[in-house]
TORZA-27248 format. One record per residue (C-alpha): residue in one letter; x, y, z. Coordinates in steps of 0.2 Angstrom, whole numbers, plus 5000, padded with zeros to 4 digits. Layout:
N
aXYZ ...
REM end
This chain:
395
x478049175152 x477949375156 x476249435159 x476449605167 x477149765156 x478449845166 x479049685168 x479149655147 x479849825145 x481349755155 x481649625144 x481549745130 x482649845139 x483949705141 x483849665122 x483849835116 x485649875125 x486449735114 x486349885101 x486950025111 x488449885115 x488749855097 x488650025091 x489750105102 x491149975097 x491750085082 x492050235092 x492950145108 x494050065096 x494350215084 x496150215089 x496450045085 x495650055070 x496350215063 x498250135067 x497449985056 x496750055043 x497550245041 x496050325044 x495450495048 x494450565056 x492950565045 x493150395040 x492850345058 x491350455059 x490750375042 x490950185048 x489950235065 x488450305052 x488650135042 x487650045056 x486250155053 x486450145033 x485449985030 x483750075038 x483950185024 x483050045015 x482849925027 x481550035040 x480050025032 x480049845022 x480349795041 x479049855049 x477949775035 x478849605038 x478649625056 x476749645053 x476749485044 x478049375051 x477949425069 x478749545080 x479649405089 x480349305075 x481149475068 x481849535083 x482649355085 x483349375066 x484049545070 x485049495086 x485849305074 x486249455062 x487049555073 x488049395080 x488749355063 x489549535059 x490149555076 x490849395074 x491649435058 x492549625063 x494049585071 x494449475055 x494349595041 x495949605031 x495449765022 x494449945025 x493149875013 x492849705024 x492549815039 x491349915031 x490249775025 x490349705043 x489749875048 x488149865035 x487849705042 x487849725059 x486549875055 x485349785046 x485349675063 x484849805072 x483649905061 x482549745060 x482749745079 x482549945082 x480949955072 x480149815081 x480849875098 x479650025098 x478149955090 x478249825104 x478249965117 x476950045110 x475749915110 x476149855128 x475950055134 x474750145122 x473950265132 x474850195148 x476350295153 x476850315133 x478250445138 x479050375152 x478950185142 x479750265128 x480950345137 x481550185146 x481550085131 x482550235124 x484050225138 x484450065134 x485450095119 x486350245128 x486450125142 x487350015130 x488250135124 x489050205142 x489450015145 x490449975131 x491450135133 x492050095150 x492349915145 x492549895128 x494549995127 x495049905143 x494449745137 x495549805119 x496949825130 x496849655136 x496549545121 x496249665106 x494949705095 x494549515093 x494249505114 x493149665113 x492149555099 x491949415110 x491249505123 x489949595113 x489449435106 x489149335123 x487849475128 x486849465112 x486949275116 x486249325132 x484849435122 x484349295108 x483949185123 x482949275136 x481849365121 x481749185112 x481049115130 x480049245137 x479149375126 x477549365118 x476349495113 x474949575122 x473249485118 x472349635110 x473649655097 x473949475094 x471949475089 x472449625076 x474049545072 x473149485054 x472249665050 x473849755050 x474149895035 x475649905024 x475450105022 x474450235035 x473650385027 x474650515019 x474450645033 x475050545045 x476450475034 x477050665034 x476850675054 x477950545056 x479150605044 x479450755051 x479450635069 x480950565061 x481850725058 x481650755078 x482250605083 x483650595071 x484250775073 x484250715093 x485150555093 x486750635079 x486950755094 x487250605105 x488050515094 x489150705093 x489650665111 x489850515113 x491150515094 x491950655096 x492150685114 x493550595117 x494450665102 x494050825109 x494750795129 x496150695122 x496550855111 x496950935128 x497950805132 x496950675142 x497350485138 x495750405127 x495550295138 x495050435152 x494350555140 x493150395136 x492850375153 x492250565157 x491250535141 x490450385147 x489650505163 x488550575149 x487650415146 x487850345165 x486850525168 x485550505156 x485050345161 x484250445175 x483850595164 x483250505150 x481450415159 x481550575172 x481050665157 x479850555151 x479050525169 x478850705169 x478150735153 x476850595160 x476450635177 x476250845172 x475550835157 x476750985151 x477450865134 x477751015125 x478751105137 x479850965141 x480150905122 x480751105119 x481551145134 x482551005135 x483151015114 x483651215123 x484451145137 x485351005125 x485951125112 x486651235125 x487451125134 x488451095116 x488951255114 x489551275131 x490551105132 x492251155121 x492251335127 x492451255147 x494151225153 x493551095166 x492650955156 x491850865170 x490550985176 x489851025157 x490050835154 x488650805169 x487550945162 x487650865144 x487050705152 x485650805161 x485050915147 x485250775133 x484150645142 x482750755147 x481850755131 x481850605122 x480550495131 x479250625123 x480050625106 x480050445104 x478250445109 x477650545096 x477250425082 x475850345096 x474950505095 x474550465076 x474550285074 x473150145081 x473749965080 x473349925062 x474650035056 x475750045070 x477349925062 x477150005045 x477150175054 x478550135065 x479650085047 x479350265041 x480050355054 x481450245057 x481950285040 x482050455041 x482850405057 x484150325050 x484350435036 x485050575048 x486050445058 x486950395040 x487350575035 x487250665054 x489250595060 x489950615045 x489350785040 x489750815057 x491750735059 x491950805041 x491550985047 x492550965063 x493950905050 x494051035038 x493851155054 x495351075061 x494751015078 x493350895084 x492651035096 x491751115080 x490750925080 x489951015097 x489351185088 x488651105073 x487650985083 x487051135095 x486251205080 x485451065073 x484551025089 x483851205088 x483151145069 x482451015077 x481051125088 x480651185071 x480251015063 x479450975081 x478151125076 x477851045058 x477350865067 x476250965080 x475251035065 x475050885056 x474450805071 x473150935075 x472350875058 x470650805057 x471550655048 x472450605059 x471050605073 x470150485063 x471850365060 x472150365078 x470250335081 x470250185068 x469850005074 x470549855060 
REM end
């Protein structure tokens, strides 16, 4: 069993990269898919926002069953469903079949996603929030940059079903370490039966407008990491090394990302690095299809795109105490996952009726500049006399 924090935040960490891993698998194997299937552009972008379709729905209920059936038990049920739709890709006869594999594979990982945060959150409430949140937060990126290195060189070895296969042995890996070593810290266990289906309506606001930030943030990552390789290979670079430049992002970020958040922490300055870095991120977009030489802006968006996320996933701790932390969690996940349904397709479908993935970076570089603007809507809310006395409340 695992007493200390930092060292549950790694097992959390390990978990939570099964999801980056899975995700990434659409966009890694987009050629193999399109040849398949005889799809476009779009339709690629819309099977990559089917995994985040079910927390449309899924989200909050989850966070309510969490409260009730235990964090633990959820998580595991996430990773078995996750298994089982991964299993079932490679076999799908028809576009349809992939797409409900897709679903599937999404609700896996929205039961597991909304449980992932509230867990760090009650390990590090008031304990290094940012810089927990923005380690918890690389691991799907993390996820992410691995399967792009390894998943189209794995394709090329055994096809789509031998990509499968390895995805599947490392949520295997996952189910098993979360199933022997996590538990919950005691405080929160003593809460565990006081928990509240629905915080107060000021703060539900808060954290819907939390969800705007964070979906806003992760389509713009999901931006790169989609269209970037359609972009280099545009100019003529294979896939497989215009995946591979594109993987630098995420390889960066997994410095930038907790950097940012550490800093936010150990300065105090949250403000400053939540909107300077959405700045830096959105022009670091702009810049990266007017650049001839990819590999330079590729480092800075890897730089600029981490730095502010540890404090935008931190957010929702500024306005929920343990009794409502799981319900509060589902609400902005469903925003979340909202913007991460309609984000990649809106975005590939702009990029296709402009004729060129590049227009996927512009679009993006002016949603993250929304973003501040739903950022200053949060602050506000949270400055409320309401929500001093939720996050004050003791159940």
């Amino acid at each position: 069993m695992i007493f200390n924090r930092w060292s549950i935040l790694a097992l959390l960490v390990l978990v939570r990269t099964g999801t980056g891993i899975q995700y990434q698998t659409v966009a890694s194997l987009s050629p193999l898919l399109m040849s398949d299937y005889s799809l476009g552009i779009a339709d690629i972008g819309l099977l990559i926002g089917l995994y985040h379709a079910p927390g449309t729905i899924l989200a909050f209920p989850g966070g309510a069953i969490g409260a009730r059936l235990g964090d633990k038990r959820l998580v595991l049920t996430g990773l078995v469903l996750m298994a089982a739709a991964e299993f079932m890709m490679p076999f799908g006869p028809t576009w349809p079949a992939e797409m409900g594999a897709r679903i599937l594979a999404g609700t896996g990982g929205i039961l597991l996603n909304v449980m992932m945060l509230k867990m760090v959150a009650d390990w590090f409430a008031g304990k290094e929030t940012a810089t927990a949140m923005g380690i918890i937060g690389n691991a799907a990126p993390a996820g992410i940059a691995l399967a792009l290195v390894t998943i189209p060189s794995i394709a090329e070895m055994g096809g789509r079903t031998l990509a499968s296969a390895a995805t599947l042995g490392y949520l295997a890996l996952a189910f098993a370490s979360m199933a022997l070593a996590y538990r919950a810290p005691a405080e929160v266990a003593a809460v565990a039966r006081q928990q509240k289906l629905w915080p107060q309506r000021r703060v539900a606001l808060a954290l819907a407008t939390a969800g705007m930030v964070y979906g806003i943030y992760n389509v713009g990552l999901t931006t790169i990491l989609a269209y970037g390789p359609l972009m280099l290979a545009e100019r003529g670079w294979t896939f497989a090394a215009a995946s591979s430049v594109t993987s630098l992002v995420l390889w960066i970020v997994t410095v930038s990302l907790p950097g940012g958040g550490y800093l936010a922490d150990r300065t105090g300055q949250r403000a400053l690095v939540l909107v300077g870095g959405l700045l830096a991120f959105a022009a670091a977009m702009a810049l990266a299809p007017r650049v001839d030489d990819a590999l330079p802006v590729f480092i800075l968006l890897g730089i600029a795109s981490g730095l502010p996320c540890g404090v935008i996933m931190s957010l929702p701790t500024q306005v929920l105490s343990p009794a409502t932390r799981a319900a509060g969690m589902g609400i902005l996940l469903t925003v979340y996952y909202v913007m991460n349904v309609c984000g990649p397709w809106a975005v590939g479908r702009i990029a296709e009726l402009s004729g060129s993935p590049r227009f996927a970076f512009d679009v993006s570089a002016l949603s993250l500049c929304g973003a501040i603007a739903f950022w200053l809507i949060f602050r506000r809310l949270a400055n409320g006399t309401l929500i001093a006395a939720e996050a004050k409340a003791v159940s």
